[in-house]
Structure formats: C-alpha cells, structure tokens
N, C-alpha and C positions, 0 to 999 in steps of 0.2 A: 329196959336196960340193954340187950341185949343187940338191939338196933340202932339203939344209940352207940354201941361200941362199935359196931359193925358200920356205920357211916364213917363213926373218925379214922378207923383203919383203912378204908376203902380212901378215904381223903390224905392220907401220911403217904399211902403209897402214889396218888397219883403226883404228890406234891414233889415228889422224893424222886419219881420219872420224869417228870416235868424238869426239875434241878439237872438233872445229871446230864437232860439231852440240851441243856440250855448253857453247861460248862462245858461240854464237849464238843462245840459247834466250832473252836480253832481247831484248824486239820494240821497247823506247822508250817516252818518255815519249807520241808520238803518237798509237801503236798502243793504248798503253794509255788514250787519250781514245777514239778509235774503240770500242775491245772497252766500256768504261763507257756510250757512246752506245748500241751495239747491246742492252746489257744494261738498260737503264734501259726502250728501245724495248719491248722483248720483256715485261715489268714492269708495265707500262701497258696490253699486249693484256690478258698475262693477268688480269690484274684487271677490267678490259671485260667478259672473256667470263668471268668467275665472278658479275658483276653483271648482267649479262644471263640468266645462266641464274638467279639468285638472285630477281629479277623476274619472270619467266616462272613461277616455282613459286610463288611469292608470289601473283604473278595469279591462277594456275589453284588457287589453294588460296579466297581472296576467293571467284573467279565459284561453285566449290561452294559454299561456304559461306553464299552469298545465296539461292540454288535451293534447298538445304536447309532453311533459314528461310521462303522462300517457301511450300513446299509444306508444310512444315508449318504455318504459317499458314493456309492455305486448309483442311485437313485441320481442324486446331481450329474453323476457322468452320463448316465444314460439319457437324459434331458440334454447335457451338452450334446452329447452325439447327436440325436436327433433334428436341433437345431443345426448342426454344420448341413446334419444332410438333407434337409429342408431347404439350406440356401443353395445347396449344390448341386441340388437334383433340377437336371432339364424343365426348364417351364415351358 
C-alpha cells in the first residue's frame, strides 16, 4: 500500500508541475514589448557589422584596384618611352 501511495503522490506532484509551467509559459503583453525591443536591438547590430565588413571589402577591393591601374600605367608609359627612344636614337 504504502507504494502504491507513494507512486500516486509522486505522479499529483509531477502532474501539478507539469500544469503550472505549462500556464505560465505567456510572459504578457510587456515581456513581449521587452523581447520586440531586444530583438529589433540585436537587428540593427547585425546589419552595422554586415555593412562594416561590406565596406572594408569594398575598400580593400577600390585601394587594389587603383594600384593595379597605377602600375599598369606606369608599365605602358615606360614601354611608350622606350619605343620613342628606340626610333630616336642614332642608327
């Protein structure tokens, strides 16, 4: 008998914990302004630091891109010079 009592109390109570975290799971209209606020917060980094790094490659893609032009620039001219002074020079 005496485990038999002792199962069905052990089962009222889990039953009875089970119930209360199962009505207690609406946090309210406030909680739910809160969790909206943290969530919009968090929204906002991440789109900072996706435009931040989107920038940074953007950057670092320009500054090659000018250095490459550069030097190839220089690279053409100096081939033109050379050609002038190839026809210019005394044969």
């Amino acid at each position: 008998m005496r485990g038999i009592a002792q199962r069905i109390f052990l089962s009222v109570l889990l039953l009875a914990g089970t119930s209360t975290l199962l009505f207690s799971q609406d946090p309210g209209p406030k909680q739910d302004m809160k969790n909206a606020g943290h969530e919009t917060k968090q929204a906002a980094k991440d789109a900072g630091h996706a435009t931040k790094s989107a920038t940074k490659k953007t950057g670092h893609a320009v500054k090659r891109g000018t250095k490459r032009a550069a030097h190839k620039t220089a690279r053409k001219t100096r081939e033109g010079a050379e050609k002038v002074e190839d026809k210019t020079s005394p044969q």
